[in-house]
C-alpha positions as CSV (number, residue, x, y, z in Angstrom):
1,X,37.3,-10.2,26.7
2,X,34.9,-12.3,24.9
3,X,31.5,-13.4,26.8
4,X,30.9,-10.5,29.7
5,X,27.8,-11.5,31.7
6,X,26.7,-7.8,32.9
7,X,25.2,-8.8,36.6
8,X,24.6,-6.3,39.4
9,X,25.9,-8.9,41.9
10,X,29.3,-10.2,42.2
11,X,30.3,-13.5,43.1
12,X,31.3,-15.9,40.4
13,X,32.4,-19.4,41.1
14,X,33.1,-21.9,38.7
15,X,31.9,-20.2,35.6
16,X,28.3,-19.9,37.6
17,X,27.0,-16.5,38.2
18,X,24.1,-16.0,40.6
19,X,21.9,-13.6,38.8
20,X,19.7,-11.2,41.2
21,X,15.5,-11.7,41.2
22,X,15.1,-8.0,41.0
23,X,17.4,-7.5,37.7
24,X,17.0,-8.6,34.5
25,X,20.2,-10.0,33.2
26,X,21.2,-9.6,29.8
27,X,24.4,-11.2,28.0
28,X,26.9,-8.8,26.2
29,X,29.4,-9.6,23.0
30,X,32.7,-7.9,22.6
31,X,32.4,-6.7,19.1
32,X,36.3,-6.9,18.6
33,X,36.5,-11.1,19.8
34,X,35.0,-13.8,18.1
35,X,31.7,-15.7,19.3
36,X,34.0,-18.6,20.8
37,X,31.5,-19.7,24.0
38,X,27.9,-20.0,24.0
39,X,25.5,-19.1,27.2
40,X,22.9,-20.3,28.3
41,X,20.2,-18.8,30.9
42,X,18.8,-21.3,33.4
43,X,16.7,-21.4,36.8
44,X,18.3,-17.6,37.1
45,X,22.4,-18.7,36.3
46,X,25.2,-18.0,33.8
47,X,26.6,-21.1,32.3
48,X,29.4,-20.4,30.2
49,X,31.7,-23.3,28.2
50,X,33.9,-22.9,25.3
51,X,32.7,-24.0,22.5
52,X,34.5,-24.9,19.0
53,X,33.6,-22.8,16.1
54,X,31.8,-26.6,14.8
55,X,29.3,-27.0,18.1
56,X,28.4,-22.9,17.7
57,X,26.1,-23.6,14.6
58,X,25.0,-26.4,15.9
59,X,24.1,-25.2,19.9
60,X,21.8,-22.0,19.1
61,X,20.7,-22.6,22.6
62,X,20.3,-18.9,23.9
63,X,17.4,-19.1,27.1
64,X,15.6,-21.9,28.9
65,X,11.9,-21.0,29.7
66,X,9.2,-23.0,31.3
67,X,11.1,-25.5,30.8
68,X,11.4,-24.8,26.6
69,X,14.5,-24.3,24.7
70,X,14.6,-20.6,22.7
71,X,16.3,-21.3,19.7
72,X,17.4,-18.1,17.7
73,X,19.6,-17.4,14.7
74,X,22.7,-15.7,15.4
75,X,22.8,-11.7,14.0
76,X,25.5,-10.8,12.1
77,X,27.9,-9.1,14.2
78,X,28.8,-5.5,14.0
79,X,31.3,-4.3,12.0
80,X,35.1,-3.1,13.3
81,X,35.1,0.3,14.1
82,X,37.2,2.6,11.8
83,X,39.6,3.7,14.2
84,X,40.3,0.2,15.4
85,X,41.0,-0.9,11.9
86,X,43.1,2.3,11.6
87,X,45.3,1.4,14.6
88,X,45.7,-2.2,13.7
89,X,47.1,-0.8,10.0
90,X,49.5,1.6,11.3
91,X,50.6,-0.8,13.6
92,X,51.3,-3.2,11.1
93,X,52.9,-1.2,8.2
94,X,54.4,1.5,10.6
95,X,55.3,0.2,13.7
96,X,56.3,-3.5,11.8
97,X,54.1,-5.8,14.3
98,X,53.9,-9.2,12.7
99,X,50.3,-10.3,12.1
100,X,50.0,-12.9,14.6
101,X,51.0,-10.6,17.1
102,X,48.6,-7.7,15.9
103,X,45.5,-10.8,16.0
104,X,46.6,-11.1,19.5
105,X,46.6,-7.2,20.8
106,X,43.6,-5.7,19.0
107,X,41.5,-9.4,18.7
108,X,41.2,-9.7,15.5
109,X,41.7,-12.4,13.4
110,X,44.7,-12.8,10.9
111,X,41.9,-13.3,8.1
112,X,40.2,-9.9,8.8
113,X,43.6,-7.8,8.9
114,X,44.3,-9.4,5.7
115,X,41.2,-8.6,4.4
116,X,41.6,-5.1,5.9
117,X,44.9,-5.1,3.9
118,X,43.8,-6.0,0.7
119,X,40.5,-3.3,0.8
120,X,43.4,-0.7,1.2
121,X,45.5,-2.0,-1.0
122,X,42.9,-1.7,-4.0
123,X,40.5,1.2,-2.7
124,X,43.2,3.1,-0.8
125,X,41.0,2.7,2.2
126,X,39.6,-0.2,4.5
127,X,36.4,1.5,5.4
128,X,34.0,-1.2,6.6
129,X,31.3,-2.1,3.6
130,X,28.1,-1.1,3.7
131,X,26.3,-3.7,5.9
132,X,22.4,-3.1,4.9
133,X,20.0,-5.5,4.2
134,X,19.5,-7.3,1.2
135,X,16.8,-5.6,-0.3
136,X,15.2,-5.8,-3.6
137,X,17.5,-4.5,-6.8
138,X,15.4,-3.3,-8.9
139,X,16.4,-3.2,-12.7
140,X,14.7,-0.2,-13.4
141,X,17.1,3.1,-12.5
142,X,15.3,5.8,-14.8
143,X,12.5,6.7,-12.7
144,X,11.7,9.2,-14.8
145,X,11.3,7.2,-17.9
146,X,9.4,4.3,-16.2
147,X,6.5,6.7,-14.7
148,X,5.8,7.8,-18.3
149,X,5.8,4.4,-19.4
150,X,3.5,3.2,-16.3
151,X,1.0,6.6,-17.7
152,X,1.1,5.4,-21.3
153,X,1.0,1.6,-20.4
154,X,-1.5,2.2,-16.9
155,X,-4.3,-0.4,-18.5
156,X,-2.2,-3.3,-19.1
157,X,-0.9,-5.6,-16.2
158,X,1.9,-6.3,-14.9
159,X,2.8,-9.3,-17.2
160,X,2.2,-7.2,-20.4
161,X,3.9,-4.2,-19.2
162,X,7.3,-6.5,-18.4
163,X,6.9,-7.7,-22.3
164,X,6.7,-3.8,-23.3
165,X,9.8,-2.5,-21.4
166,X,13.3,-2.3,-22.7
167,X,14.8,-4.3,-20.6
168,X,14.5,-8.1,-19.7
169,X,12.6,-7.6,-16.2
170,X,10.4,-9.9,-14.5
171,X,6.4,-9.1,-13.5
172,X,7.2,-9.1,-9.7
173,X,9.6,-6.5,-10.6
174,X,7.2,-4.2,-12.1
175,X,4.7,-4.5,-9.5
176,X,7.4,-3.4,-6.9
177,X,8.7,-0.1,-9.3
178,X,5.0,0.8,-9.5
179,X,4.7,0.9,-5.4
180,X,8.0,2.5,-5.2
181,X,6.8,5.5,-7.7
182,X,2.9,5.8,-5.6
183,X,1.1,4.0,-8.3
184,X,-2.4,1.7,-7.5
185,X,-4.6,-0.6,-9.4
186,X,-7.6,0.8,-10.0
187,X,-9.9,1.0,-13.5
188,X,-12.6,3.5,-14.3
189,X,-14.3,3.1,-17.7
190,X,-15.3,5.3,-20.1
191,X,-17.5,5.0,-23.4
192,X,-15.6,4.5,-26.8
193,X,-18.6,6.2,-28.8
194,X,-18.0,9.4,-26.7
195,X,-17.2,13.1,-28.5
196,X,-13.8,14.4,-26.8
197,X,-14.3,17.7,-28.2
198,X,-17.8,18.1,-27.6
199,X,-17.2,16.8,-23.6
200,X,-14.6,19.7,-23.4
201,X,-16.9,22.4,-24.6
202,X,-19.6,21.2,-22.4
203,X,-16.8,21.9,-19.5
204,X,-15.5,24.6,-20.6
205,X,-19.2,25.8,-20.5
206,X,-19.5,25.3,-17.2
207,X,-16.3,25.9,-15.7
208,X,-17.7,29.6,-15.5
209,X,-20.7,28.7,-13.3
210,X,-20.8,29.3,-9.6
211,X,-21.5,25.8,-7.9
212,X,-24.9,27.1,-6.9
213,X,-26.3,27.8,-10.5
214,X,-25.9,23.9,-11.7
215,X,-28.3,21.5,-10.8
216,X,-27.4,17.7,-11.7
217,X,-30.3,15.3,-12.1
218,X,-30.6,11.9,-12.9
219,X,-32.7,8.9,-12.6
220,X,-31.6,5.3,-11.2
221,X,-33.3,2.0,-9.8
222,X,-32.4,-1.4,-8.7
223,X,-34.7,-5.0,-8.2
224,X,-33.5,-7.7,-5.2
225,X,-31.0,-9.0,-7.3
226,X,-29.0,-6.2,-7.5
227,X,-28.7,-5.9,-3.2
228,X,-27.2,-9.1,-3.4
229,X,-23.5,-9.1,-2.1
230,X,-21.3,-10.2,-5.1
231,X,-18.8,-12.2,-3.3
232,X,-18.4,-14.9,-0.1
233,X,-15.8,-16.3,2.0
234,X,-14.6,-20.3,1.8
235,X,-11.5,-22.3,2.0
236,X,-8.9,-21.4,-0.6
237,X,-9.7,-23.2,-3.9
238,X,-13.2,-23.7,-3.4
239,X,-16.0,-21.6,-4.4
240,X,-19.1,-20.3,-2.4
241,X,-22.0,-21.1,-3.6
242,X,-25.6,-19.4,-3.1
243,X,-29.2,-19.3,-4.4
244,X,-30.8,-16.5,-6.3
245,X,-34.3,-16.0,-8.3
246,X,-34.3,-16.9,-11.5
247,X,-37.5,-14.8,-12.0
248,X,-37.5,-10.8,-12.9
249,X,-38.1,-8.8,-9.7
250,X,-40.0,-5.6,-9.1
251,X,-37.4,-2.8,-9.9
252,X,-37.5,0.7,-7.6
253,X,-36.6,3.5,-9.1
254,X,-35.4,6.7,-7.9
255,X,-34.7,10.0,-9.2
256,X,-33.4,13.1,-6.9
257,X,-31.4,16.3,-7.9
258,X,-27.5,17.2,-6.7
259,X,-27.0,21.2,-6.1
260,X,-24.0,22.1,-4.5
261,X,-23.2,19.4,-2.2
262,X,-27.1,19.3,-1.1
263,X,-29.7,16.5,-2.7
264,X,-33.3,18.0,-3.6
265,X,-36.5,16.5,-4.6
266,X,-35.7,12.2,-4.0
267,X,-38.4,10.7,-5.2
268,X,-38.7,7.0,-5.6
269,X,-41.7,4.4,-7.2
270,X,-41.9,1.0,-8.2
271,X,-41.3,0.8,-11.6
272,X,-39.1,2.5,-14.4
273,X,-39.2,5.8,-15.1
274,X,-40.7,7.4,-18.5
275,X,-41.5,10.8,-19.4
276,X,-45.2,10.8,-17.6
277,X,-43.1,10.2,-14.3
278,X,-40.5,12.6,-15.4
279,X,-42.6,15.5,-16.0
280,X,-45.0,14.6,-12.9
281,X,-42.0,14.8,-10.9
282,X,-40.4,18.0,-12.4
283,X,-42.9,20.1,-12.1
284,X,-44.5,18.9,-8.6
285,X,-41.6,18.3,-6.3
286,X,-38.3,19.6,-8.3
287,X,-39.4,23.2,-9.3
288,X,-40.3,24.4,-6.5
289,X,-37.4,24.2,-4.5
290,X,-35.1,25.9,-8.0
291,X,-34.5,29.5,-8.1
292,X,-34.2,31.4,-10.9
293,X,-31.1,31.4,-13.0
294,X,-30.4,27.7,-12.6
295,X,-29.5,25.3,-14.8
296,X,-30.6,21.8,-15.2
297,X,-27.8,19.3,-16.2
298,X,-29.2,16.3,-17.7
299,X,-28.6,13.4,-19.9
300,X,-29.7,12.9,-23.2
301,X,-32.4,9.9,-22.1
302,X,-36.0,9.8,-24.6
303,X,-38.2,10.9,-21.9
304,X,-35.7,14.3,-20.8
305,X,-36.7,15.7,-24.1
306,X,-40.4,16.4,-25.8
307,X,-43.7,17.3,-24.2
308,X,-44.3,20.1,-21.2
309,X,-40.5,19.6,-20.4
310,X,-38.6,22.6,-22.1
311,X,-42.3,24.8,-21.2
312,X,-42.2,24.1,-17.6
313,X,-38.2,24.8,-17.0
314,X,-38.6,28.3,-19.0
315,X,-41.6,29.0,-16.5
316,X,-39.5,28.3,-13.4
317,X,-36.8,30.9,-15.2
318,X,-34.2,28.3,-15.4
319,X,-32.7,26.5,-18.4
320,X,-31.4,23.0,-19.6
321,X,-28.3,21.8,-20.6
322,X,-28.0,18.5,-21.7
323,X,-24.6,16.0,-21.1
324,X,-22.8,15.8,-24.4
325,X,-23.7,11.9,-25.8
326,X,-22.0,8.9,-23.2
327,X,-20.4,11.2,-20.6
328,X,-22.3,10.1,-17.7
329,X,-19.2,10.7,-15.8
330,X,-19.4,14.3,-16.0
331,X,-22.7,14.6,-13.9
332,X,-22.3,14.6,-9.9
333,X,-24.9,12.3,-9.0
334,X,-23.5,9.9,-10.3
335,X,-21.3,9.3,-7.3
336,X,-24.3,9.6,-5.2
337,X,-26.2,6.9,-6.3
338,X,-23.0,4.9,-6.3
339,X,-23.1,5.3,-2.9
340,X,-26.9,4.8,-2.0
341,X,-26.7,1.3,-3.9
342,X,-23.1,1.0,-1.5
343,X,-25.8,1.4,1.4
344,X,-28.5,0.0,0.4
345,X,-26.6,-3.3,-0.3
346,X,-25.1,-3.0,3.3
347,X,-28.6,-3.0,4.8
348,X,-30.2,-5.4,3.0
């Protein structure tokens, strides 16, 4: 056994085998002999030489193309078959074949029966060990335990929250048990000064409302500064550098209503908004496209309160209901002039 060149022709003289133009030859290894010759594939021909187990590691020589040498590592060979081991055993502690003898039938080394002998001798078996990659052993085991922590701890990084655990376990290997349990890195802020329980009355006030009846409405704006693309690409440890104005820019403002997955009324102006523009826009371009029953969802800005505001709603049979103090999070256009700026930054 040992080195079988698989060729569809026949023919071989002097270790040389002709290899046909239309085939593709490929080299097969006996699982059950050791590596003890080395091939090498040139001009379409089989060389094969015995090597000693000293010239295998140092003639990884495996194909010759366009005139280049293909160098790859040797893969680890594939374990013994169970029943192969199983015959060599019986044979051995049945039958009473001496070792050598055994090596030479079944071609396997005295080394590995011994080794085979010794597995049995303190497992009971000589099933093969398990022959997986080396991956990474993570420290952590209570999966459970670390996905509370990674809740409790989510805002620190992965530094801090390798201090913080029981254990003595390394940054990198945090950062791997927070992939393994579907964990990102990702940050939304919130306001300290914020009311918790008046945020959830305010949704449990609204939790009752059909998505039609609420109407979201806020105001934003941006100058030229704020178009400008944040970030630029150079070699690594240098940084990019760019020009801006140092003078204030014109600012645009925009204000627009969100009903149920539909915007109403944009309206935009040079400027910033104040309650003149407010009420100007309220009751010429929002009003008339409400219907009665709604209610208005707005923040708790100067110019939302005071003046013909509360009179003209009432008119249009609708009501207000202002955001409980810092929760702009809980109004939906929010994330719609997140993504107009996201656009507007593109174009520019």
């Amino acid at each position: 056994m040992g080195l079988e060149p698989k060729l569809k022709s026949e023919g071989v003289e002097n270790g040389v085998a002709p290899i046909p133009s239309h085939s593709k030859p490929y080299l097969r290894l006996s699982p059950h002999t050791a590596p003890d010759v080395d091939a090498q594939l040139v001009s379409g021909t089989v060389l094969t030489s015995p090597l000693s187990p000293s010239s295998i590691a140092q003639n990884r020589t495996v194909r010759t193309y366009n005139g280049k040498d293909i160098y790859r590592r040797p893969k680890m060979p594939a374990p013994y078959s169970y029943d192969l081991r199983q015959k060599v055993i019986n044979a051995i502690e049945l039958d009473g074949i001496p070792k050598t003898e055994a090596s030479q039938v079944f071609h396997a080394s005295r080394n590995t029966i011994n080794l085979w002998l010794q597995r049995k001798e303190h497992t009971g078996d000589f099933l093969p060990k398990p022959n997986r990659p080396p991956g990474n052993n993570h420290q952590i085991t209570d999966w459970h335990k670390f996905k509370a922590f990674a809740q409790e701890h989510g805002d620190q990084t992965s530094a801090q929250m390798a201090q913080l655990w029981d254990d003595d376990i390394s940054p990198r290997t945090i950062s791997r048990a927070l992939k393994k349990i579907g964990f990102t890195r990702k940050k939304t802020y919130g306001y300290q000064e914020r009311d918790e329980q008046q945020r959830e009355a305010f949704i449990a006030q609204i939790q009752h409302m059909e998505p039609e009846e609420l109407v979201d409405l806020d105001e934003a704006g941006m100058n030229s500064q704020d178009s400008d693309y944040p970030y630029g690409y150079c070699e690594e440890g240098q940084r990019f550098h760019a020009l801006k104005s140092g003078k204030r820019q014109g600012r645009v403002s925009y204000m627009a209503a969100w009903c149920h997955q539909q915007l109403l009324a944009p309206f935009s102006f040079e400027g910033c908004c104040n309650w003149i523009v407010f009420e100007l826009w309220l009751e010429f371009i929002l009003i008339p496209t409400l219907k009665p029953g709604q209610t208005l969802v707005l923040d708790n800005a100067t110019f939302h309160k005071g003046g013909r505001i509360a009179e003209l709603v009432e008119a249009a049979q609708c009501r207000l209901l202002y955001l409980p103090p810092y929760s702009p999070d809980l109004n939906k256009i929010e994330k719609c002039w997140s993504w107009l700026k996201a656009r507007i930054r593109h174009c520019t």
